[in-house]
PyMOL Python script that loads the backbone (N, CA, C, O; Angstrom):
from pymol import cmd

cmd.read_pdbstr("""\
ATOM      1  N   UNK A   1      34.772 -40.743 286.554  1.00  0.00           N
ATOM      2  CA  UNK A   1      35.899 -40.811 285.646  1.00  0.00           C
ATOM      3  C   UNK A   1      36.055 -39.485 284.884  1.00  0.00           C
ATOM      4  O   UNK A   1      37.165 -39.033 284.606  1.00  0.00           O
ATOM      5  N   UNK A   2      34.853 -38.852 284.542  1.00  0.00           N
ATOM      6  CA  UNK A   2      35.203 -37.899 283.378  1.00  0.00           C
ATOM      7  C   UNK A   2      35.322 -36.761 284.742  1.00  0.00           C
ATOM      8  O   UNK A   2      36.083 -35.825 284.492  1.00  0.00           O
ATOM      9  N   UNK A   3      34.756 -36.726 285.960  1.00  0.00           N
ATOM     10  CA  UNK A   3      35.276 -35.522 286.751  1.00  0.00           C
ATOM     11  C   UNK A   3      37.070 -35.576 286.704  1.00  0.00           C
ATOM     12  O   UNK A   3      37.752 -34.562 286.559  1.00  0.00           O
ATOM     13  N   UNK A   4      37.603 -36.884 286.849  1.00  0.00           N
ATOM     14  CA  UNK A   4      38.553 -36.979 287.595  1.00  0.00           C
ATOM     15  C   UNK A   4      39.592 -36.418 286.004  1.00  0.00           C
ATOM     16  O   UNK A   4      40.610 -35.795 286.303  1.00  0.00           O
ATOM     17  N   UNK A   5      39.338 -36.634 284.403  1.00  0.00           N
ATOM     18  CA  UNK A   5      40.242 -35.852 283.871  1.00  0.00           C
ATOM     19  C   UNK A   5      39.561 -34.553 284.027  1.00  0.00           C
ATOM     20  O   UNK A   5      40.587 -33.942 284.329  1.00  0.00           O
ATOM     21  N   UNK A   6      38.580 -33.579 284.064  1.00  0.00           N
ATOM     22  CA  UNK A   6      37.955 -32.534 284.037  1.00  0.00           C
ATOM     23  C   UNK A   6      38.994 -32.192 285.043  1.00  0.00           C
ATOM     24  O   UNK A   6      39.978 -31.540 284.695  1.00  0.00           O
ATOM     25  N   UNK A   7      38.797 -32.692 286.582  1.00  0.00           N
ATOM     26  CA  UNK A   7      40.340 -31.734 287.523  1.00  0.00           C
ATOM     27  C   UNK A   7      41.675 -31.687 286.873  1.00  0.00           C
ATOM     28  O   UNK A   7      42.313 -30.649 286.700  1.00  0.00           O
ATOM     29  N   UNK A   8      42.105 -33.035 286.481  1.00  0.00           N
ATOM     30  CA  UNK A   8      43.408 -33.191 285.855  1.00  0.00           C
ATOM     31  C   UNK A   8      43.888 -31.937 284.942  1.00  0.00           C
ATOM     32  O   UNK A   8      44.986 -31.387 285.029  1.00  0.00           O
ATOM     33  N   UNK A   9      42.886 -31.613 284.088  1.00  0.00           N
ATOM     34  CA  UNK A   9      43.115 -30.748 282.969  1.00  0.00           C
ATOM     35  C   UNK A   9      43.108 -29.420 283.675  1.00  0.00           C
ATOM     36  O   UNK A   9      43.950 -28.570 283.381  1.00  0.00           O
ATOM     37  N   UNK A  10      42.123 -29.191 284.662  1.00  0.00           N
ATOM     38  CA  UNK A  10      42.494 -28.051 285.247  1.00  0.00           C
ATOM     39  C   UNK A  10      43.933 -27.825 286.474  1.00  0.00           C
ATOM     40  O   UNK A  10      44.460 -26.761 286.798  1.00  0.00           O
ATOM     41  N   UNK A  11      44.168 -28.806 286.806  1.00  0.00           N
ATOM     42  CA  UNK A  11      45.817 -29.059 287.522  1.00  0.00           C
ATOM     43  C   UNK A  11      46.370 -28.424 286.708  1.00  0.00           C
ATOM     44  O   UNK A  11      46.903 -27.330 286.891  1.00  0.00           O
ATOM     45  N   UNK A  12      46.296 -29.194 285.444  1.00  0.00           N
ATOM     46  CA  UNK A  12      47.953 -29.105 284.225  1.00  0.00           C
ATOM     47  C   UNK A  12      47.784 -27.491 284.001  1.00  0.00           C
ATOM     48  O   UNK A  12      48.701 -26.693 284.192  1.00  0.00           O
ATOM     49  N   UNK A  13      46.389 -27.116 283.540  1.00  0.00           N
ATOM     50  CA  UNK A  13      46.605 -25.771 283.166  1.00  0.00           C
ATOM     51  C   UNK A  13      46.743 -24.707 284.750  1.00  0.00           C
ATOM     52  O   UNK A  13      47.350 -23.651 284.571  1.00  0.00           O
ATOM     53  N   UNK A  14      46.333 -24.906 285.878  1.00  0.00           N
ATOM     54  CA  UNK A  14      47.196 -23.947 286.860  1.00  0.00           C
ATOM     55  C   UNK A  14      48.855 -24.386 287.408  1.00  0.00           C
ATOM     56  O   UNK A  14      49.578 -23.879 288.265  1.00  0.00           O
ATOM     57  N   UNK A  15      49.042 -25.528 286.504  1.00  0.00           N
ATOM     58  CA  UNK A  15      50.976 -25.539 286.618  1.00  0.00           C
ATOM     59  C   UNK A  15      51.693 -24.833 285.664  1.00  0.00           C
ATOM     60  O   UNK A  15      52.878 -24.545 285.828  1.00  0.00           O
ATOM     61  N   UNK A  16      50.869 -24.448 284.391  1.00  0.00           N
ATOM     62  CA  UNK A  16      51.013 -23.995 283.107  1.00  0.00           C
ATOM     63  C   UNK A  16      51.140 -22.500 283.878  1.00  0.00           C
ATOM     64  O   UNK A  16      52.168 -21.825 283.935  1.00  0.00           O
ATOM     65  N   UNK A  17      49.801 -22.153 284.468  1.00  0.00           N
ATOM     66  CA  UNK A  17      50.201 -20.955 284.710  1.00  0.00           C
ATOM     67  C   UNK A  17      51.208 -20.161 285.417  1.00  0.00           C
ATOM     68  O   UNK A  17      51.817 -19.162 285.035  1.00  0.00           O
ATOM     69  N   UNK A  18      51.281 -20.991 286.851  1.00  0.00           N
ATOM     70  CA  UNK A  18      52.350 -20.878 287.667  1.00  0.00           C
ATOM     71  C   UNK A  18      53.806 -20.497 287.469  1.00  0.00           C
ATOM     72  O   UNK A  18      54.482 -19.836 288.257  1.00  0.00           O
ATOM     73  N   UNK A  19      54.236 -21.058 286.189  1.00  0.00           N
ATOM     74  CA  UNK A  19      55.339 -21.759 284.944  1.00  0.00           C
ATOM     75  C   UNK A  19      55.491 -20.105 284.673  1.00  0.00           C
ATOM     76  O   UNK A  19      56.276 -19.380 285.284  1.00  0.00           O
ATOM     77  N   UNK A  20      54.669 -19.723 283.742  1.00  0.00           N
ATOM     78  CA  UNK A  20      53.578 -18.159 282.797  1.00  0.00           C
ATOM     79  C   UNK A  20      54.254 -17.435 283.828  1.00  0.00           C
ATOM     80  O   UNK A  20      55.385 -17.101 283.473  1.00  0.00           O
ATOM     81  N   UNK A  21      53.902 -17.033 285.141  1.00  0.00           N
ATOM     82  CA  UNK A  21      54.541 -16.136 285.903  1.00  0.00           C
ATOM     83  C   UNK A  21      55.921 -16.312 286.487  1.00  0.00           C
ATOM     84  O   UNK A  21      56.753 -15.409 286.577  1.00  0.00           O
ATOM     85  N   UNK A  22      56.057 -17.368 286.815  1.00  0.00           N
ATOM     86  CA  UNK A  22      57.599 -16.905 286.970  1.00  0.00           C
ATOM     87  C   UNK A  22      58.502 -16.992 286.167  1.00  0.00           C
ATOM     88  O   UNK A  22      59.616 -16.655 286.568  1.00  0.00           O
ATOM     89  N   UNK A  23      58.332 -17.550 284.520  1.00  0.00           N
ATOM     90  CA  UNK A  23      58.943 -17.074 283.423  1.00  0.00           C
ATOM     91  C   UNK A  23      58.981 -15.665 283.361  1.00  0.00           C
ATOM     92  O   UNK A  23      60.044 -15.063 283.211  1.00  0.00           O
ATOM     93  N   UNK A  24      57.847 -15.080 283.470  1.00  0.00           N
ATOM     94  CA  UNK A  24      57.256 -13.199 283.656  1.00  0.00           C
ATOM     95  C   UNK A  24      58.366 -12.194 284.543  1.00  0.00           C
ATOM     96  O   UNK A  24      58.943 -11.109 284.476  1.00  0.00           O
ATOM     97  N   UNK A  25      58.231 -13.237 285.297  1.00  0.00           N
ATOM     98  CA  UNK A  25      58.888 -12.168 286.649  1.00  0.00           C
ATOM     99  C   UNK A  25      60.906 -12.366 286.320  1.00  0.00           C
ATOM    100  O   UNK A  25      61.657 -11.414 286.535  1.00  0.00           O
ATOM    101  N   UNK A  26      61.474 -13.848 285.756  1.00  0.00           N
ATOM    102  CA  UNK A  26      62.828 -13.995 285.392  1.00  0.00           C
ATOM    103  C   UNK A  26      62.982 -13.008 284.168  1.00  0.00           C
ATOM    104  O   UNK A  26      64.083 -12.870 283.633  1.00  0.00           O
ATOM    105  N   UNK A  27      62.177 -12.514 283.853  1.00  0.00           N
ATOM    106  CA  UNK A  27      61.907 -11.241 282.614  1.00  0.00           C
ATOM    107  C   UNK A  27      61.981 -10.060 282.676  1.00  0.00           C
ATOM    108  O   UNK A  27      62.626  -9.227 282.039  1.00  0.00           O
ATOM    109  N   UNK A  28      60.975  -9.983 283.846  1.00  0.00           N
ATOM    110  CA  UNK A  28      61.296  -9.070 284.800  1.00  0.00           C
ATOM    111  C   UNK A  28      62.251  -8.412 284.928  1.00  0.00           C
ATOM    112  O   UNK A  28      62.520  -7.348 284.370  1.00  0.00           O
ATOM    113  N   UNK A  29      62.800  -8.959 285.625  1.00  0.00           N
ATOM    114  CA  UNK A  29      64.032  -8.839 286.415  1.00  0.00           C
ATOM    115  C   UNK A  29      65.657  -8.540 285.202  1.00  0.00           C
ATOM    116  O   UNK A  29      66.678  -7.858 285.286  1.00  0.00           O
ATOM    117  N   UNK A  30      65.173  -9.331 284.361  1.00  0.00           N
ATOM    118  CA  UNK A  30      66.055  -8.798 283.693  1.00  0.00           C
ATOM    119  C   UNK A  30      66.193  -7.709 282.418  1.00  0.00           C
ATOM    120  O   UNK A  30      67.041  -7.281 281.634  1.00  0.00           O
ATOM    121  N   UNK A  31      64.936  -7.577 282.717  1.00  0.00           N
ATOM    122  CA  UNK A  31      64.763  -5.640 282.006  1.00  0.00           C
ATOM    123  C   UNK A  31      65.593  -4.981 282.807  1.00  0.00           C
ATOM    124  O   UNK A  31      66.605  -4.319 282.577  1.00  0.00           O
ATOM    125  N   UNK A  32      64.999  -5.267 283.819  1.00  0.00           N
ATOM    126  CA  UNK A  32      65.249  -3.843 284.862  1.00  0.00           C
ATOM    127  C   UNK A  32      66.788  -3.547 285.023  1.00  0.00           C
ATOM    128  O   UNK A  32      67.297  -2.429 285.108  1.00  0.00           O
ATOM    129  N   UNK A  33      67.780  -5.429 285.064  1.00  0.00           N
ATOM    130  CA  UNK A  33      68.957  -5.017 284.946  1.00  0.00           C
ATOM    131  C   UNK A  33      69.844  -4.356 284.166  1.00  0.00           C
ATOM    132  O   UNK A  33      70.849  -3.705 284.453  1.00  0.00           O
ATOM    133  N   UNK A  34      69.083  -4.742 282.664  1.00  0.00           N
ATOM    134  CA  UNK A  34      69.306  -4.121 281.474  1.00  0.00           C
ATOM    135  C   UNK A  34      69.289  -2.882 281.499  1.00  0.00           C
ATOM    136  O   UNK A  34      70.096  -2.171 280.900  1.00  0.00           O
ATOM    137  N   UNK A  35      68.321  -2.473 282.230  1.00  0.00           N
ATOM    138  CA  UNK A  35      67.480  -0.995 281.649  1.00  0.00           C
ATOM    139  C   UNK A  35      68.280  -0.301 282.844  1.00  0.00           C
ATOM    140  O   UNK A  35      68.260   0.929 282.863  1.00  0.00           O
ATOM    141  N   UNK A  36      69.031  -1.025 283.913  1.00  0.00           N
ATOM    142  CA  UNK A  36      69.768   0.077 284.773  1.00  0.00           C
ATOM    143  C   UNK A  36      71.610   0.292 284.144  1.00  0.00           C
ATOM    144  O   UNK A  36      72.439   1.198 284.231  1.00  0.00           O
ATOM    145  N   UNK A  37      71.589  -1.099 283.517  1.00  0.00           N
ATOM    146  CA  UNK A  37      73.313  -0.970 282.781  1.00  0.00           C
ATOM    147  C   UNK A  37      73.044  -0.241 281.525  1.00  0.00           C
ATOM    148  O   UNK A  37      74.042   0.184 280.945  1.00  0.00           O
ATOM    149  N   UNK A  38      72.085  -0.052 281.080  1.00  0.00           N
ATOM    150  CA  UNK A  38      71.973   1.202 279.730  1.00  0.00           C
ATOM    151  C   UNK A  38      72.378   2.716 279.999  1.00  0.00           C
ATOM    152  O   UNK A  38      73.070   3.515 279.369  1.00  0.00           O
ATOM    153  N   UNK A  39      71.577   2.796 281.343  1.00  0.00           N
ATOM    154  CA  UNK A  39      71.404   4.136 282.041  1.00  0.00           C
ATOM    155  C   UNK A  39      72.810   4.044 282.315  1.00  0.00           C
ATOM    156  O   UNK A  39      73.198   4.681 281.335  1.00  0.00           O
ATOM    157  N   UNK A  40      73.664   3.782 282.807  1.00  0.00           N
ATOM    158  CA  UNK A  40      75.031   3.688 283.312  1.00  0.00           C
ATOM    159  C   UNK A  40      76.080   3.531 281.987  1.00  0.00           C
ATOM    160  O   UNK A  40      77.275   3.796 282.114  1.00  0.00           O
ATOM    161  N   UNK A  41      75.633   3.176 280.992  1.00  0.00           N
ATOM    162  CA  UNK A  41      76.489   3.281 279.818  1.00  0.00           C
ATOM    163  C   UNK A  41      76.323   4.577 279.370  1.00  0.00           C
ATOM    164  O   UNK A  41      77.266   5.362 279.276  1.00  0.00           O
ATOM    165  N   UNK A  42      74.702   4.962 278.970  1.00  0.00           N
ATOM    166  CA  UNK A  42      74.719   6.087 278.971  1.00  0.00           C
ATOM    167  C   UNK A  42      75.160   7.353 279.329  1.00  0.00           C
ATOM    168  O   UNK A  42      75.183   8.300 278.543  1.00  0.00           O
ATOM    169  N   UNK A  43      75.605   7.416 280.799  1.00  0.00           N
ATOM    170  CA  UNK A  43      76.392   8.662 281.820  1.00  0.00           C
ATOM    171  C   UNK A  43      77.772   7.720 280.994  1.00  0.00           C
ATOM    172  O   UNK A  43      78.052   8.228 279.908  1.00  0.00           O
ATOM    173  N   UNK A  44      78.353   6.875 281.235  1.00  0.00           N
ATOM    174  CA  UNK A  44      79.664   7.054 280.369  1.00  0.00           C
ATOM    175  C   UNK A  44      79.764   7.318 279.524  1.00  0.00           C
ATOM    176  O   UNK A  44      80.723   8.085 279.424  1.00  0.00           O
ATOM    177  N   UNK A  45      78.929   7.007 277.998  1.00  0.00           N
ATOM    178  CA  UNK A  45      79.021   7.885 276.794  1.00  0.00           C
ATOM    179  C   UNK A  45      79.292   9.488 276.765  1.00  0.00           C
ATOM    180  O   UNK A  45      80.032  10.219 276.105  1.00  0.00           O
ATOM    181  N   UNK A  46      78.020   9.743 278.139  1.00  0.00           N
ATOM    182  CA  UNK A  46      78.465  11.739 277.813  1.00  0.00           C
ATOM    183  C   UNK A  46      79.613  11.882 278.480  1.00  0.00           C
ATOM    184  O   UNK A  46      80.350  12.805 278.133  1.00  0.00           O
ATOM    185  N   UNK A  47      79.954  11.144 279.407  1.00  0.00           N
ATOM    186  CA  UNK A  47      81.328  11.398 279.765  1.00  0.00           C
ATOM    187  C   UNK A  47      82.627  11.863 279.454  1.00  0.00           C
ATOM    188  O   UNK A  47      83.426  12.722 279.828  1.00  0.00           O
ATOM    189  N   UNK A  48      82.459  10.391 278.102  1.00  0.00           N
ATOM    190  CA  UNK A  48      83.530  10.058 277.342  1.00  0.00           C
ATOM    191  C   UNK A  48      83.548  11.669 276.410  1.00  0.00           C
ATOM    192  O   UNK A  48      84.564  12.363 276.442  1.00  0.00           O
ATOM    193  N   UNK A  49      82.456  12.053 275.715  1.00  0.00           N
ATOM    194  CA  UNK A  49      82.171  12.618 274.838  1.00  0.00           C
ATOM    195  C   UNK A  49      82.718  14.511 275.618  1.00  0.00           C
ATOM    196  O   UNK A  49      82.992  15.637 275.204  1.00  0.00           O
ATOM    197  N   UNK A  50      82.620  13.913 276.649  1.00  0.00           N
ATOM    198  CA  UNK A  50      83.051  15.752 277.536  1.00  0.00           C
ATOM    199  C   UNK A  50      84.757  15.420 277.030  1.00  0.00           C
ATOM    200  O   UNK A  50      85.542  14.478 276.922  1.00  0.00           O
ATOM    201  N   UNK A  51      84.662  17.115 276.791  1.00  0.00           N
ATOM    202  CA  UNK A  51      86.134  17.666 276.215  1.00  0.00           C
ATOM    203  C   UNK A  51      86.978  17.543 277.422  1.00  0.00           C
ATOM    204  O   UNK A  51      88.199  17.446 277.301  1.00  0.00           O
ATOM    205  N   UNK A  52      86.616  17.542 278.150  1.00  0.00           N
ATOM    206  CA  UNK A  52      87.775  17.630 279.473  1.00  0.00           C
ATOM    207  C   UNK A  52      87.834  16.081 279.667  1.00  0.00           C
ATOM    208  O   UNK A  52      88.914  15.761 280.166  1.00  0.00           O
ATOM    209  N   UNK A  53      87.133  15.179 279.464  1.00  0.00           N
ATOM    210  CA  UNK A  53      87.546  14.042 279.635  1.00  0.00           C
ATOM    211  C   UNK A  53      88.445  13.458 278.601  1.00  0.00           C
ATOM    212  O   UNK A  53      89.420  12.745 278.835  1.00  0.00           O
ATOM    213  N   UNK A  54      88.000  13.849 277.392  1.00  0.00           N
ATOM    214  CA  UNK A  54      88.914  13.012 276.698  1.00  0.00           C
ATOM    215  C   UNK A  54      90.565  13.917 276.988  1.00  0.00           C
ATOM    216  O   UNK A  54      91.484  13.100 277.046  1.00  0.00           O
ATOM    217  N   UNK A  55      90.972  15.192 277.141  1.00  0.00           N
ATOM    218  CA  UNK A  55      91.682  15.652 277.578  1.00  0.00           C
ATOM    219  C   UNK A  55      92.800  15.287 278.939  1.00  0.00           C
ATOM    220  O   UNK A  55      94.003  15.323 279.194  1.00  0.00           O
ATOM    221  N   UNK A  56      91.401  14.901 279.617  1.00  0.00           N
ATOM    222  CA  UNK A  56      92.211  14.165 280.844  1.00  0.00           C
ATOM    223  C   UNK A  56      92.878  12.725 280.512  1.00  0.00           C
ATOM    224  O   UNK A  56      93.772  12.381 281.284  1.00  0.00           O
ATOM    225  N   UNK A  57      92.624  12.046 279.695  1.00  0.00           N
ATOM    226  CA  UNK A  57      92.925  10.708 278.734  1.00  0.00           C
ATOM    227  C   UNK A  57      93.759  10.548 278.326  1.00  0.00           C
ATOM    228  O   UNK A  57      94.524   9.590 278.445  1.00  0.00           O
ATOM    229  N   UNK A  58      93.863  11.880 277.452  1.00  0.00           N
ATOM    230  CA  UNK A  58      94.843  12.066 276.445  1.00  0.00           C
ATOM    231  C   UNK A  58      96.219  12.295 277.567  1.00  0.00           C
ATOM    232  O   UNK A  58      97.163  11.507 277.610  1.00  0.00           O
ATOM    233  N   UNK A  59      96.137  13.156 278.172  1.00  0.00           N
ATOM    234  CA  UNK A  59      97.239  13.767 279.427  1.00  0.00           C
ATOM    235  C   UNK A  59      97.899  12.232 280.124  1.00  0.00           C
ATOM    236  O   UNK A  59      99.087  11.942 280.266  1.00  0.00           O
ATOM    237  N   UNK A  60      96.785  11.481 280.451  1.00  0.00           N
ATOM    238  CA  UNK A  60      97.396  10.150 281.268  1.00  0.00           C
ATOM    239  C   UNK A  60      98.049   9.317 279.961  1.00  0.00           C
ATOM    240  O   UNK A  60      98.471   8.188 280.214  1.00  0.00           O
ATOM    241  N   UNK A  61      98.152   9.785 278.634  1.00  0.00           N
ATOM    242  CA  UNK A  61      98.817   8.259 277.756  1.00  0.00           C
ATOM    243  C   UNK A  61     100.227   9.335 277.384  1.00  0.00           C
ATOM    244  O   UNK A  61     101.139   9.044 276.611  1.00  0.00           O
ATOM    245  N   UNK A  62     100.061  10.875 278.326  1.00  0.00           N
ATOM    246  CA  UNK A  62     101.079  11.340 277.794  1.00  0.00           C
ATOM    247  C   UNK A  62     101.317  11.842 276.285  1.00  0.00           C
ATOM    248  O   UNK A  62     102.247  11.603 275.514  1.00  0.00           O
ATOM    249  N   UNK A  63     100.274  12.540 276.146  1.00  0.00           N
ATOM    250  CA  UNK A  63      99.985  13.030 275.141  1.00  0.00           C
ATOM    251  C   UNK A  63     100.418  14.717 275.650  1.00  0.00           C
ATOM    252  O   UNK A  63     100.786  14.958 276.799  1.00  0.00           O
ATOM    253  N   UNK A  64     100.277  15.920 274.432  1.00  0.00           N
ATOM    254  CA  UNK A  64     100.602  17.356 274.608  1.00  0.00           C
ATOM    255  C   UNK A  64      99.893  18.091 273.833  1.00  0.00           C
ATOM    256  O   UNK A  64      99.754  17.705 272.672  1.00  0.00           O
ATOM    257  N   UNK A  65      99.249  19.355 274.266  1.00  0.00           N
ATOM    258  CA  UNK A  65      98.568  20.051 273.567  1.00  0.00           C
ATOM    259  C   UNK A  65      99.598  20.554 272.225  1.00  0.00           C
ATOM    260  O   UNK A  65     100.742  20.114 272.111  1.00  0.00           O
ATOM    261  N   UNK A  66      99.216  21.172 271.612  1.00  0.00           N
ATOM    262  CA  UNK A  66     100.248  21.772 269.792  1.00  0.00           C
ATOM    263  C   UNK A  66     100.393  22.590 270.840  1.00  0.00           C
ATOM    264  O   UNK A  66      99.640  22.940 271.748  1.00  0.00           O
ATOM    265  N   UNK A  67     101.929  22.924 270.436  1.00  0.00           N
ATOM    266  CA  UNK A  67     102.623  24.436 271.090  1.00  0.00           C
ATOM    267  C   UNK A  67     103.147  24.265 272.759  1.00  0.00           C
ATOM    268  O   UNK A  67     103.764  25.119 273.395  1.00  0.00           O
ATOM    269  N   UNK A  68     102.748  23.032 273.207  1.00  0.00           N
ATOM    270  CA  UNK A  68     103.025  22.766 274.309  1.00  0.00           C
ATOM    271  C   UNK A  68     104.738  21.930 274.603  1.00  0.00           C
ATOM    272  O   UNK A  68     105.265  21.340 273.660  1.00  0.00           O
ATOM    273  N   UNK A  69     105.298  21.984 275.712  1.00  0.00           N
ATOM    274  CA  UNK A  69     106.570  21.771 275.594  1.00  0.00           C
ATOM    275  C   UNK A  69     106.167  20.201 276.892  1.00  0.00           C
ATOM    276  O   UNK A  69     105.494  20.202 277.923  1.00  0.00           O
ATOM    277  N   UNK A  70     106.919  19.100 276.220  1.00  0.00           N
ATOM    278  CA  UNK A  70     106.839  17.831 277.366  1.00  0.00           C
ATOM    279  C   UNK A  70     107.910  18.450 277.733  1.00  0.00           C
ATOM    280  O   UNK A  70     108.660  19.266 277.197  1.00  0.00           O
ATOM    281  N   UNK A  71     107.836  17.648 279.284  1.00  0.00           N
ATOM    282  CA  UNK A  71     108.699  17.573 280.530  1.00  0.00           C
ATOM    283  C   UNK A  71     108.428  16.172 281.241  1.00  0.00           C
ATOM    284  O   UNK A  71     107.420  15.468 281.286  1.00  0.00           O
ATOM    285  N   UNK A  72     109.945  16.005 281.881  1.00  0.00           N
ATOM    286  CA  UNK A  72     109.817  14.567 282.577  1.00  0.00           C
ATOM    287  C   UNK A  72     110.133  14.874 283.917  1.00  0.00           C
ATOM    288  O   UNK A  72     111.303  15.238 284.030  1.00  0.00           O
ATOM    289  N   UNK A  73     109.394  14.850 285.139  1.00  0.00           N
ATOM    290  CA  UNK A  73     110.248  15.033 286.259  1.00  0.00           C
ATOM    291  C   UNK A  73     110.438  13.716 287.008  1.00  0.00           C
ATOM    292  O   UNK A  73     109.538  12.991 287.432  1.00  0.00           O
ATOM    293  N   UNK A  74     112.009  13.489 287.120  1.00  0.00           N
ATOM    294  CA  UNK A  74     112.606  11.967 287.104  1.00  0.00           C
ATOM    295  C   UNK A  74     113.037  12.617 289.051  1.00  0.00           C
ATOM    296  O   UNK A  74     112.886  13.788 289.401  1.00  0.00           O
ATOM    297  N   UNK A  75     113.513  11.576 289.901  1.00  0.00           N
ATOM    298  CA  UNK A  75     114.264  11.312 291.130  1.00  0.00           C
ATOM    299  C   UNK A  75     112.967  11.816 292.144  1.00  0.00           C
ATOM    300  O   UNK A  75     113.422  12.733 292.828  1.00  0.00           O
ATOM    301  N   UNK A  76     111.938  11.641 292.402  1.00  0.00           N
ATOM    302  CA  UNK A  76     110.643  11.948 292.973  1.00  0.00           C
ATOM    303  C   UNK A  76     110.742  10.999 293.915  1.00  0.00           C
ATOM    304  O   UNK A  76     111.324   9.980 293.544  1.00  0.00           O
ATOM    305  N   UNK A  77     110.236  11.026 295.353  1.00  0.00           N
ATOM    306  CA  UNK A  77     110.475   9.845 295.989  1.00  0.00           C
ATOM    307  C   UNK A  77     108.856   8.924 296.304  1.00  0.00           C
ATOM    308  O   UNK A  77     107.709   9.335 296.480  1.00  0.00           O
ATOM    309  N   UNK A  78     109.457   7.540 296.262  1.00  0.00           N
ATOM    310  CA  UNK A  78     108.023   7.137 296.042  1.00  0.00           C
ATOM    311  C   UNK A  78     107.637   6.245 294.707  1.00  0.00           C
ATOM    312  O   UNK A  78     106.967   5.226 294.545  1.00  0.00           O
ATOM    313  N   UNK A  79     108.452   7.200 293.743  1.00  0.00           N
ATOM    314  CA  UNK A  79     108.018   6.988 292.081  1.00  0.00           C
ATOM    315  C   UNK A  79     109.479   5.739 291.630  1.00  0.00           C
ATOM    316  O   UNK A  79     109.579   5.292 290.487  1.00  0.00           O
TER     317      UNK A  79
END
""", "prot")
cmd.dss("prot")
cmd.show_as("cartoon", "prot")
cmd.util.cbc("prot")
cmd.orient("prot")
């Protein structure tokens, strides 16, 4: 009788453990996704932060440098 809880208790605690690691590893896994969409936010931050980008930005909402003259070129085919 007392072997048979002595195994029992050791069952429960290698399901406990089993449990322990692949909680570990769903942890895992989601560092790493984290830690690769940081890296990728990161290259967009300096991106954003490059003068020619925000330039190029500014140009697509149709924006103009000071001293600069807009122009519209209208009857384009296609457009």
């Amino acid at each position: 009788m007392v072997l048979a809880v002595v195994v029992g208790l050791y069952v429960e605690q290698g399901l406990a453990l089993l449990s322990v690691h692949s909680q570990a590893d769903q942890q895992r896994t989601i560092v790493q996704r984290l830690a690769r969409q940081n890296r990728q936010l990161e290259r967009q931050q300096q991106s954003l932060n490059n003068p020619g980008t925000i330039q190029a930005d500014a140009r697509e909402l149709g924006m103009v440098m000071p001293g600069e003259r807009p122009y519209v070129v209208t009857g384009l085919p296609g457009r």
